[in-house]
Biopython code that builds the backbone (N, CA, C, O; Angstrom):
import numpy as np
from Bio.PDB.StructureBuilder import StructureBuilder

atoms = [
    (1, "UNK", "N", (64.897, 112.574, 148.643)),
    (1, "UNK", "CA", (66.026, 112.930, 149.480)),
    (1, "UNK", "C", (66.925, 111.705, 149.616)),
    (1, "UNK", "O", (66.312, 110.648, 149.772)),
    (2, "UNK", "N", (68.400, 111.629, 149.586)),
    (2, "UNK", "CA", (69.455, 110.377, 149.992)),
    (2, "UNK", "C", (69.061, 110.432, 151.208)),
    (2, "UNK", "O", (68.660, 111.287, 151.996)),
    (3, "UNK", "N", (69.296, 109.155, 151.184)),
    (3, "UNK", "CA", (69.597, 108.617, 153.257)),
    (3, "UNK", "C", (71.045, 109.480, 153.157)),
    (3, "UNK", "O", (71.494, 110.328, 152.385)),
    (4, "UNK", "N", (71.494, 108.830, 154.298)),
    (4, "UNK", "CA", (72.877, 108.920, 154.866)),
    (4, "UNK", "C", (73.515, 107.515, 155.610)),
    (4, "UNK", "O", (74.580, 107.265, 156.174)),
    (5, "UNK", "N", (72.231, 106.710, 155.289)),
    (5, "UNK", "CA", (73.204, 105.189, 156.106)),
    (5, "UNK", "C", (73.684, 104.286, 155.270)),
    (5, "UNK", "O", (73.979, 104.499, 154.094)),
    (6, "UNK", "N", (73.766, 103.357, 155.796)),
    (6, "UNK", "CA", (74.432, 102.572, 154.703)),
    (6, "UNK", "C", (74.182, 102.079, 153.385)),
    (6, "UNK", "O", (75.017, 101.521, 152.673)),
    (7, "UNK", "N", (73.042, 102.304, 153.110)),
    (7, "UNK", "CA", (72.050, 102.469, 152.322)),
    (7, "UNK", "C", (72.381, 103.040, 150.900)),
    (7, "UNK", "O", (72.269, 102.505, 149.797)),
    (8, "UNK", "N", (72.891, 104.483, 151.312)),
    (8, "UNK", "CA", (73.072, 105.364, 150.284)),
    (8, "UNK", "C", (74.754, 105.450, 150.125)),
    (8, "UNK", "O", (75.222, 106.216, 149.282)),
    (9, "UNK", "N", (75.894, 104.390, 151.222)),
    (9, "UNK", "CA", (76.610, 104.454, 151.125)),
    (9, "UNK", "C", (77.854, 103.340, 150.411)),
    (9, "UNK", "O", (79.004, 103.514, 150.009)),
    (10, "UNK", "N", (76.825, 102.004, 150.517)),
    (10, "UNK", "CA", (77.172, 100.977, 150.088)),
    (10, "UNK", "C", (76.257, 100.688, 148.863)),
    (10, "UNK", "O", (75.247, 100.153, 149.322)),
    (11, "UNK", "N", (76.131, 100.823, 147.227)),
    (11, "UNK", "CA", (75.241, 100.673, 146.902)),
    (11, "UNK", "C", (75.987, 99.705, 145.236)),
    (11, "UNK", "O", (77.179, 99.442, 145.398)),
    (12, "UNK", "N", (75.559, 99.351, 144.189)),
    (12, "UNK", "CA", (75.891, 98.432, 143.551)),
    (12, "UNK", "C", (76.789, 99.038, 142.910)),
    (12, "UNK", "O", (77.907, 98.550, 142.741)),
    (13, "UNK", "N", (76.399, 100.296, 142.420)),
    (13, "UNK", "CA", (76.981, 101.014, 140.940)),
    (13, "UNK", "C", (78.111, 101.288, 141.935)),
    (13, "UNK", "O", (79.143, 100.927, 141.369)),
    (14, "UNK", "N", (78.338, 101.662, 142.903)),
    (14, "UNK", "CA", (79.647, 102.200, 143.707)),
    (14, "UNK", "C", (80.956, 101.043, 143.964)),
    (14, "UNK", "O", (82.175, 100.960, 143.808)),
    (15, "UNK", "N", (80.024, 100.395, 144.365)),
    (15, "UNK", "CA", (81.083, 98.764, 144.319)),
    (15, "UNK", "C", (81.665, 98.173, 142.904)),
    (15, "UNK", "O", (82.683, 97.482, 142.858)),
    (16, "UNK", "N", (80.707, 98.618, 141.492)),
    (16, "UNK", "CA", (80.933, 97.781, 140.936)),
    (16, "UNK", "C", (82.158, 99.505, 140.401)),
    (16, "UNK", "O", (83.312, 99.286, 140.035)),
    (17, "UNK", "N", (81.808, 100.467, 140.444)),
    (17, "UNK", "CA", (82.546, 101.295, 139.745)),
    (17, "UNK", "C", (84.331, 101.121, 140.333)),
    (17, "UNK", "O", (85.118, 101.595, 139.514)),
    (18, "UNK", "N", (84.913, 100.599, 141.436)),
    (18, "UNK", "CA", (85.834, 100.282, 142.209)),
    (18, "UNK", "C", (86.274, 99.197, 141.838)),
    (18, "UNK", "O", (87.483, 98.977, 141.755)),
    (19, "UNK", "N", (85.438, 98.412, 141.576)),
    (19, "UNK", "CA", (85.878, 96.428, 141.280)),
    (19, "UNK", "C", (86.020, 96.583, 139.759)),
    (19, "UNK", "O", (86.215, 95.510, 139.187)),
    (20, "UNK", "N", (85.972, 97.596, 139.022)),
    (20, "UNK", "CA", (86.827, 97.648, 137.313)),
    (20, "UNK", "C", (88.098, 98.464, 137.366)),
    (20, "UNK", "O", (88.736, 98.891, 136.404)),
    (21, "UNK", "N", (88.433, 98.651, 139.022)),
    (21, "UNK", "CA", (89.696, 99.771, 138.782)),
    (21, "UNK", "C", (90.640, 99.010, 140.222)),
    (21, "UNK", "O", (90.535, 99.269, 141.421)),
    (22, "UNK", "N", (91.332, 98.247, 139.683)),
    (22, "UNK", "CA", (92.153, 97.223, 140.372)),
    (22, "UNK", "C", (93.304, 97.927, 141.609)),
    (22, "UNK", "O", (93.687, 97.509, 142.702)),
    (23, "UNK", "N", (93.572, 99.044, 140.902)),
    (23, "UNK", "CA", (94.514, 99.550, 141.080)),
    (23, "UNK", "C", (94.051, 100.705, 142.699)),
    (23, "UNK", "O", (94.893, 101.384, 143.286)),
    (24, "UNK", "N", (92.396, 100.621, 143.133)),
    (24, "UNK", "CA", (91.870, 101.369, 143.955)),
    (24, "UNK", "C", (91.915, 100.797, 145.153)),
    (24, "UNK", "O", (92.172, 101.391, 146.200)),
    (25, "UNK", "N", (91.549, 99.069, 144.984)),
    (25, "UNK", "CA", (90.990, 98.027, 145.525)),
    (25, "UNK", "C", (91.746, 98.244, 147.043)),
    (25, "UNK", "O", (91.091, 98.664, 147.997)),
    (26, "UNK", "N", (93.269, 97.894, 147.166)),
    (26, "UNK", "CA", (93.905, 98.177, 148.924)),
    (26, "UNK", "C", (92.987, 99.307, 149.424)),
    (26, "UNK", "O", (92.252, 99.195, 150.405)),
    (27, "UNK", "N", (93.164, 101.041, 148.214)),
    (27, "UNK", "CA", (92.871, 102.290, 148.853)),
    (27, "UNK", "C", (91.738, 101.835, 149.563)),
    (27, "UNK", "O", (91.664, 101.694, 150.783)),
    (28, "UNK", "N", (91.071, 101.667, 148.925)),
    (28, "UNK", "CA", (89.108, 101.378, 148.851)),
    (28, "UNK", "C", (89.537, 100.039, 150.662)),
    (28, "UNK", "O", (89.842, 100.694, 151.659)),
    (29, "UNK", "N", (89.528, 99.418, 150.742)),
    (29, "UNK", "CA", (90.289, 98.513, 151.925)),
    (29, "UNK", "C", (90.862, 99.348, 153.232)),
    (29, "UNK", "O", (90.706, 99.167, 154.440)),
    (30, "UNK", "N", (91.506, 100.224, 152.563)),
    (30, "UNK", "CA", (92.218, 101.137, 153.821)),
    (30, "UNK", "C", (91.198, 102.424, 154.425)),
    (30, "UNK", "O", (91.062, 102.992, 155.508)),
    (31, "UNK", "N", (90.695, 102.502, 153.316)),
    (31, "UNK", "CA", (89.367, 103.306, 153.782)),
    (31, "UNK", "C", (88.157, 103.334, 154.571)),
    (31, "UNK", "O", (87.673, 104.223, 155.271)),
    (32, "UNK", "N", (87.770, 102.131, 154.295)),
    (32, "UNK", "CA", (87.081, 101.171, 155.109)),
    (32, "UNK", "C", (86.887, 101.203, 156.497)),
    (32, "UNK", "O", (86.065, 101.595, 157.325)),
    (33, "UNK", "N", (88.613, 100.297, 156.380)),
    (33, "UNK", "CA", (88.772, 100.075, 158.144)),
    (33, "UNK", "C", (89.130, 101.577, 158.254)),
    (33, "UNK", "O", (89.283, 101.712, 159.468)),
    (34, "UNK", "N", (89.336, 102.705, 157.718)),
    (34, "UNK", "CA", (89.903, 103.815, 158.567)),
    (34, "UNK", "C", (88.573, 104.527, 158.825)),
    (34, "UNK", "O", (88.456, 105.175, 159.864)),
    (35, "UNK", "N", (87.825, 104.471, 158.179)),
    (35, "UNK", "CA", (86.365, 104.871, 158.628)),
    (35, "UNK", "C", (85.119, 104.169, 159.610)),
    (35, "UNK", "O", (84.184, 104.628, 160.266)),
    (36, "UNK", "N", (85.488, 103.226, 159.413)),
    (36, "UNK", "CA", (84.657, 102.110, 160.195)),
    (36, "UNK", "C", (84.510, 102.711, 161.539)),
    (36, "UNK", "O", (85.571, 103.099, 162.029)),
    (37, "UNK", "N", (83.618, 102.850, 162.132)),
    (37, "UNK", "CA", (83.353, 102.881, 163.796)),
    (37, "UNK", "C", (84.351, 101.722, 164.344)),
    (37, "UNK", "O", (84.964, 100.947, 163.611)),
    (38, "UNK", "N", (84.401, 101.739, 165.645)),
    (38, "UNK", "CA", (84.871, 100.567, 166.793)),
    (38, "UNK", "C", (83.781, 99.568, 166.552)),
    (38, "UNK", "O", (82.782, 99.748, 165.855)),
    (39, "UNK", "N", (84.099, 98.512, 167.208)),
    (39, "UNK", "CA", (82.666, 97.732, 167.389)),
    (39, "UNK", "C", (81.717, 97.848, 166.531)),
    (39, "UNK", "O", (80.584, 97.760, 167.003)),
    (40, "UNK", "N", (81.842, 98.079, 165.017)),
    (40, "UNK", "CA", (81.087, 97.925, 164.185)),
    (40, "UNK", "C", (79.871, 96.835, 164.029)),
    (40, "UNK", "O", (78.660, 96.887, 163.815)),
    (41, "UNK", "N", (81.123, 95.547, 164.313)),
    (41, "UNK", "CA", (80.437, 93.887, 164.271)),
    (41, "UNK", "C", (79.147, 94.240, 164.754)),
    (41, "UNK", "O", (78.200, 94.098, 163.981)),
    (42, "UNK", "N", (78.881, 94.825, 166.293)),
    (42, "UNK", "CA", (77.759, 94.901, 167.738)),
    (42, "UNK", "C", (77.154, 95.330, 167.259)),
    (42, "UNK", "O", (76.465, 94.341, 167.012)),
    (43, "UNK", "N", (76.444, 96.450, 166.572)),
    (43, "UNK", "CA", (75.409, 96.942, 165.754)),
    (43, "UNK", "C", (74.929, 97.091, 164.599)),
    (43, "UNK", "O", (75.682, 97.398, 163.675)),
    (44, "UNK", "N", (73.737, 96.929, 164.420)),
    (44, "UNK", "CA", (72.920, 96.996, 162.870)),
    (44, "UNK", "C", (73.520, 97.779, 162.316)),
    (44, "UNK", "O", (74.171, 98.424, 163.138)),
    (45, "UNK", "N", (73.711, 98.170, 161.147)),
    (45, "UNK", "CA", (73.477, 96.728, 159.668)),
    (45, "UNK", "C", (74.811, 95.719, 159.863)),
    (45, "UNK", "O", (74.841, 94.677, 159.210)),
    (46, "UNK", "N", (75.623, 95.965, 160.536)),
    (46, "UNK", "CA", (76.105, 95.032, 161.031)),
    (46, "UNK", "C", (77.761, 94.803, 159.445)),
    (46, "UNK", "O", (78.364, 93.845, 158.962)),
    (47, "UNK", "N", (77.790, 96.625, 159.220)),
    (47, "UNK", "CA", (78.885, 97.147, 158.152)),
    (47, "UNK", "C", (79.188, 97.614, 158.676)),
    (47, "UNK", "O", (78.671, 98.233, 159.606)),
    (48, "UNK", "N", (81.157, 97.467, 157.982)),
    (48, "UNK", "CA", (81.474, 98.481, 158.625)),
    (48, "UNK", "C", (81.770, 99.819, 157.855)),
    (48, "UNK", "O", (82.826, 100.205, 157.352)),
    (49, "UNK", "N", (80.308, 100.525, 157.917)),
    (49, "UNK", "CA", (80.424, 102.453, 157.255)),
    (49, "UNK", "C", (80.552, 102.997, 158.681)),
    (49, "UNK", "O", (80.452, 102.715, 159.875)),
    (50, "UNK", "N", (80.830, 103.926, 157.820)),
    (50, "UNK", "CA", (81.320, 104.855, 159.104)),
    (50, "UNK", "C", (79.423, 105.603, 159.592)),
    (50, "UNK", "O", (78.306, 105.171, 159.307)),
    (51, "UNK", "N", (79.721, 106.433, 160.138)),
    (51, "UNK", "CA", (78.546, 107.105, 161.182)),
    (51, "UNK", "C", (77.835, 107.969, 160.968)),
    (51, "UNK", "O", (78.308, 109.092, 161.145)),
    (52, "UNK", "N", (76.553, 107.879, 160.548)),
    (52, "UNK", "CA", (75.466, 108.668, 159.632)),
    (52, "UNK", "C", (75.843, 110.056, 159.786)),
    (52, "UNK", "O", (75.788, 110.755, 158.774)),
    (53, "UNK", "N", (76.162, 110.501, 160.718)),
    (53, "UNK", "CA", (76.505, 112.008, 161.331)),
    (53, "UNK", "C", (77.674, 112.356, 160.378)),
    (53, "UNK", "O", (77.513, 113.409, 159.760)),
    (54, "UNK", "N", (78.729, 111.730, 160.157)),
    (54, "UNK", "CA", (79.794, 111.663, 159.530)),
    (54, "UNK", "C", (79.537, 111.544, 157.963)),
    (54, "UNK", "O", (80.196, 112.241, 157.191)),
    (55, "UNK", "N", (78.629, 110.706, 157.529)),
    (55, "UNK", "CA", (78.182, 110.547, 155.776)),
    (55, "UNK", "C", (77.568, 111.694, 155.741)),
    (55, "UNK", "O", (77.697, 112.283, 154.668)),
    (56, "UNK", "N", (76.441, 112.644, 157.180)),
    (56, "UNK", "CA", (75.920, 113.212, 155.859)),
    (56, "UNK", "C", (76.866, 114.928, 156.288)),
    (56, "UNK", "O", (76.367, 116.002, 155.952)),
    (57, "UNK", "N", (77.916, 114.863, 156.873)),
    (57, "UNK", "CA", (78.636, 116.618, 156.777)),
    (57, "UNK", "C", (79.458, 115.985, 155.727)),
    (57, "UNK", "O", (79.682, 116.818, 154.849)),
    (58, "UNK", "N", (80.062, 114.699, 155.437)),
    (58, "UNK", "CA", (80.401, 114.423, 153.766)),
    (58, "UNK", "C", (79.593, 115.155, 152.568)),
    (58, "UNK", "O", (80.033, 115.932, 151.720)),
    (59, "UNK", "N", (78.783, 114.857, 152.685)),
    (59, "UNK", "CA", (77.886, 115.002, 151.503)),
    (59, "UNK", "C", (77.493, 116.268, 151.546)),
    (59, "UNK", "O", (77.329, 116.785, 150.441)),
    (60, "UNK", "N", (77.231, 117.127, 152.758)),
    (60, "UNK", "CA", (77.103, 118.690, 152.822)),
    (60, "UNK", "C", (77.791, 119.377, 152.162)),
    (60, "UNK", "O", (77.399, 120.407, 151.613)),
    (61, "UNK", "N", (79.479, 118.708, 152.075)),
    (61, "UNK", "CA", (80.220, 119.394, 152.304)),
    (61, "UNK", "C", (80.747, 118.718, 150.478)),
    (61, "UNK", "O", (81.539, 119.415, 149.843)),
    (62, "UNK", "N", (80.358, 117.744, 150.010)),
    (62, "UNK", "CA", (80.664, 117.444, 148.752)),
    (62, "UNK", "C", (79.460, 118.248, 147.975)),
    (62, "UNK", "O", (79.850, 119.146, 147.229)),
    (63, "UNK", "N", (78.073, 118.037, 148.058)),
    (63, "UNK", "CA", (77.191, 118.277, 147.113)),
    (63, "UNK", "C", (76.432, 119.486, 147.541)),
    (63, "UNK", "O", (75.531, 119.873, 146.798)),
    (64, "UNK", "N", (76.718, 120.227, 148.810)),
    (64, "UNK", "CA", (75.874, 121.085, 149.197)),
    (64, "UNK", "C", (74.415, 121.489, 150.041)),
    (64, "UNK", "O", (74.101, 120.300, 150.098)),
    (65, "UNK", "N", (73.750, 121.886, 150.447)),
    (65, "UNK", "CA", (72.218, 122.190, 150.598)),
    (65, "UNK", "C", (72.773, 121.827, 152.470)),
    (65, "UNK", "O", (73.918, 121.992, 152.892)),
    (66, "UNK", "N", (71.802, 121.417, 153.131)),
    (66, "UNK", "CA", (72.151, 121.217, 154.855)),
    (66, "UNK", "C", (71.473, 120.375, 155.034)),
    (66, "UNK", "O", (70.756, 119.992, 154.110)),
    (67, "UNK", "N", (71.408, 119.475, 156.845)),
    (67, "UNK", "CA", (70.637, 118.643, 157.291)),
    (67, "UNK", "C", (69.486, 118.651, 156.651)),
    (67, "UNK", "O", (69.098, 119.787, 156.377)),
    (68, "UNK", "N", (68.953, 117.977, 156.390)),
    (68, "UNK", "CA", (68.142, 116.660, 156.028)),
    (68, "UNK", "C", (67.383, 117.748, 155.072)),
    (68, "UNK", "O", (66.223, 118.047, 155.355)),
    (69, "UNK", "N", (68.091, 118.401, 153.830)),
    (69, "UNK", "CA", (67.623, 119.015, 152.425)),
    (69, "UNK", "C", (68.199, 118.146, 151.309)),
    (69, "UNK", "O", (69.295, 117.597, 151.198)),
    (70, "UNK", "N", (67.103, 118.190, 150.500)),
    (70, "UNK", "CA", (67.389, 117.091, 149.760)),
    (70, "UNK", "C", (68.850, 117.420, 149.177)),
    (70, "UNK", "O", (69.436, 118.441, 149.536)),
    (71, "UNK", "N", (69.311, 116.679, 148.429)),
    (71, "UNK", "CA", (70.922, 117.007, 147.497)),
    (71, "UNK", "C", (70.902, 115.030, 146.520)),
    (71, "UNK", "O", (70.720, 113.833, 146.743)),
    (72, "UNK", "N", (71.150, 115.763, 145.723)),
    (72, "UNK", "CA", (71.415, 114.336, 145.005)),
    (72, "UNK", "C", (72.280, 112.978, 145.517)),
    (72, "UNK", "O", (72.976, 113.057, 146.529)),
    (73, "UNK", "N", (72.202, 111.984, 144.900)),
    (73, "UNK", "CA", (73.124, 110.778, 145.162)),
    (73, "UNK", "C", (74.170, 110.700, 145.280)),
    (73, "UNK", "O", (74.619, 111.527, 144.486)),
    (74, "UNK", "N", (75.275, 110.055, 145.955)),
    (74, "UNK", "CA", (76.537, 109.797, 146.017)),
    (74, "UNK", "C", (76.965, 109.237, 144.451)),
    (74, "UNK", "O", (76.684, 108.139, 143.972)),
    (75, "UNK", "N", (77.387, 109.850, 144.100)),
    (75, "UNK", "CA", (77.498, 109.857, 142.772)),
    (75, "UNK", "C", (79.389, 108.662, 142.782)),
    (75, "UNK", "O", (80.403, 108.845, 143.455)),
    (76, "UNK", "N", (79.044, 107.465, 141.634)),
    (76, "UNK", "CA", (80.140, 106.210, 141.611)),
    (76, "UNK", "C", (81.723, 107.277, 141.492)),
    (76, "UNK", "O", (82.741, 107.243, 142.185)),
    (77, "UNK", "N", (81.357, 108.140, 140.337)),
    (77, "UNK", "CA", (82.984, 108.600, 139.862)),
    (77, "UNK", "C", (83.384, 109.632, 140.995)),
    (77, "UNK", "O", (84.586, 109.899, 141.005)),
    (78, "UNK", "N", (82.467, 110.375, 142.124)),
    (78, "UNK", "CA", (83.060, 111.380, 142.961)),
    (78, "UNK", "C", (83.926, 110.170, 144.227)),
    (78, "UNK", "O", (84.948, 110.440, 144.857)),
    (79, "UNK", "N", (83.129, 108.854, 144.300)),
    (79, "UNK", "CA", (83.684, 107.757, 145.247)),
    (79, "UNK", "C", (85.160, 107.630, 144.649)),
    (79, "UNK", "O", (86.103, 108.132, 145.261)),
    (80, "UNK", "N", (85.374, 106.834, 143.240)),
    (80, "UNK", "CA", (86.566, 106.782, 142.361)),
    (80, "UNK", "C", (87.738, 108.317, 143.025)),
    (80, "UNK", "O", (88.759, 108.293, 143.713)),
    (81, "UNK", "N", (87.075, 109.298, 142.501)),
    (81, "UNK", "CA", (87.781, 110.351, 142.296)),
    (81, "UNK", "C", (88.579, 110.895, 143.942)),
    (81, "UNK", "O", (89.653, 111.397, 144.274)),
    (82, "UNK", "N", (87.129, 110.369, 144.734)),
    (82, "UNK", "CA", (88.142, 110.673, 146.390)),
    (82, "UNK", "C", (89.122, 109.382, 146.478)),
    (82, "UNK", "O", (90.222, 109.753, 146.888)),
    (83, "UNK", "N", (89.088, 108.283, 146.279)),
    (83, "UNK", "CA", (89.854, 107.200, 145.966)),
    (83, "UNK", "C", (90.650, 107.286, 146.114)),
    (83, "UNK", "O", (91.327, 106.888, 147.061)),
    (84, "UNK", "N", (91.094, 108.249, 144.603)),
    (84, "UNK", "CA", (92.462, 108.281, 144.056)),
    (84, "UNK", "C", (93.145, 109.376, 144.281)),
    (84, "UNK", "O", (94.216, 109.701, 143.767)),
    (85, "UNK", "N", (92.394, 110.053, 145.204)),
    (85, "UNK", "CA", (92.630, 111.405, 145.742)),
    (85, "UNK", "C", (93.830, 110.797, 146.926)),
    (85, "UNK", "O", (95.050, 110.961, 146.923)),
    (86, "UNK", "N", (93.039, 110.121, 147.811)),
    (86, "UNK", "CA", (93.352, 109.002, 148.503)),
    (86, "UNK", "C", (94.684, 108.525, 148.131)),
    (86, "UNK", "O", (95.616, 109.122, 148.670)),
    (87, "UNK", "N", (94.934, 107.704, 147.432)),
    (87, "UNK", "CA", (96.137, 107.075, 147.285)),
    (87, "UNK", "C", (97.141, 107.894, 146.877)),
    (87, "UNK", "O", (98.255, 107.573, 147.293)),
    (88, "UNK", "N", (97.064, 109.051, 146.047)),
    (88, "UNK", "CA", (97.964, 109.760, 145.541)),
    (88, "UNK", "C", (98.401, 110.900, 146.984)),
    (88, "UNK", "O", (99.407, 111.599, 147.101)),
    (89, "UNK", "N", (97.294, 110.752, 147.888)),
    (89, "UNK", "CA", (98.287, 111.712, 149.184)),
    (89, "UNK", "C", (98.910, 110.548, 150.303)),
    (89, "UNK", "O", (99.223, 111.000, 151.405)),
    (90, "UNK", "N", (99.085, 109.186, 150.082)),
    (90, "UNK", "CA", (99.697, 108.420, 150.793)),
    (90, "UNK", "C", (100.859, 108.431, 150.750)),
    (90, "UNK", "O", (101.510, 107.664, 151.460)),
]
sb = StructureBuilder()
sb.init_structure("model")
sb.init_model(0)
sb.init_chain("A")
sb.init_seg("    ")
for serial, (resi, resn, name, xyz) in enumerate(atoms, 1):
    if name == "N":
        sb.init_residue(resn, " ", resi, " ")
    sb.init_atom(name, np.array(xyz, "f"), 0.0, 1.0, " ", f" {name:<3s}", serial, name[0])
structure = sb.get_structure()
């Protein structure tokens, strides 16, 4: 089964799939802070992702199945693809 914390949200292949596409890098930045909780700094892990409750009706709602049923990984190119989803409705 994926987590839903930061775990399954910050992970290598996702970072590195973003850091070969230059052109994402602000979006990917604006996203961030627009997701980030308040007071992120004050609590563990001490990132700023947004709020497990919030990653996993993402992922319900991207890959399917419900609370805590398994569903595959956050997959690098669906991150890319909301991205640029992202920048192109700015």
């Amino acid at each position: 089964m994926a987590s839903t914390g930061a775990a399954s949200v910050v992970r290598p292949a996702i970072i590195g799939a973003v850091l070969v596409r230059p052109s994402l890098w602000w979006v990917a930045i604006r996203q961030v802070v627009r997701l980030a909780p308040r007071g992120w700094w004050r609590r563990a892990p001490f990132l700023p992702v947004p709020p497990a409750d919030y990653v996993e009706y993402r992922l319900v709602t991207q890959y399917g199945g419900g609370h805590g049923e398994p569903r595959g990984e956050i997959r690098p190119i669906d991150v890319v693809d909301y991205l640029q989803w992202c920048k192109e409705q700015r």
